[in-house]
Structures are given as structure tokens and as C-alpha cells.
N, C-alpha and C positions, 0 to 999 in steps of 0.2 A: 487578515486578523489584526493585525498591525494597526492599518489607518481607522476599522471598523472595530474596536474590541467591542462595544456595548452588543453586538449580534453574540458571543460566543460565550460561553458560562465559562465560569472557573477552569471547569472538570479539563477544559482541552488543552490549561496549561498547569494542573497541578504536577505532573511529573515532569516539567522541565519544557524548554520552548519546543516545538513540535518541527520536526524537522521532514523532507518529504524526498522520496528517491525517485530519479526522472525515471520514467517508465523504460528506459534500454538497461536498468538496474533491477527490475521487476524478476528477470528470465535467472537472475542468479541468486535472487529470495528467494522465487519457486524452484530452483534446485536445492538450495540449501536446506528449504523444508523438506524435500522428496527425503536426501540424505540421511536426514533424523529421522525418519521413519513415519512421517506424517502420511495420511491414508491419501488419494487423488482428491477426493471430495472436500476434505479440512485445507490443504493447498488452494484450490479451487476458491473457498469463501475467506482462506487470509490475503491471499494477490487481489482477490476485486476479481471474480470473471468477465463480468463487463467490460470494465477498464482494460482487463488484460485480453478482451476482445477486439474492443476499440485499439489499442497501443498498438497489437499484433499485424491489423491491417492497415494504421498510418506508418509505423516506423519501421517499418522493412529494414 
């Protein structure tokens, strides 16, 4: 985002620079949201299922 800003609208930094959690940080989001009461499915589409498919079987 940095080198390239003219690719990214506003929107992706109007609340502050975007910060991102390496994916062995992902597993204690999806608990924190289990916690509060989030249903499997709402988990499921905040983590990225994909992503948290992909992480699950590179980072062992």
C-alpha cells in the first residue's frame, strides 16, 4: 500500500494505518470471537475461511 497507494481508495486508510496479524495470530482471534458469543459461521467469514485453510495447512 505504501509504495503503490494510487491502487487503494481512501476507505482502506480512513480509520487509521491498517495493521495485519500474521496468520499463527488468527487461532486466538477465532477464539476470542468463539468467547463472545459469535455463532461458527460469523467466525468462519471474520478469520477468512480460506485463508484460515490455507495458514492451517502451511503453518503447522
Amino acid at each position: 500500500m505504501q509504495r503503490s497507494p494510487h491502487l487503494f481508495p481512501a476507505a482502506y486508510t480512513a480509520w487509521g494505518p491498517i495493521r495485519f496479524t500474521p496468520p499463527e495470530g488468527l487461532f486466538a482471534v477465532e477464539e476470542a470471537l468463539r468467547d463472545r458469543g459469535y455463532p461458527p459461521d460469523a467466525v468462519a467469514g471474520i478469520v477468512g475461511g480460506n485463508f484460515l485453510r490455507v495458514a492451517t495447512q502451511v503453518w503447522r
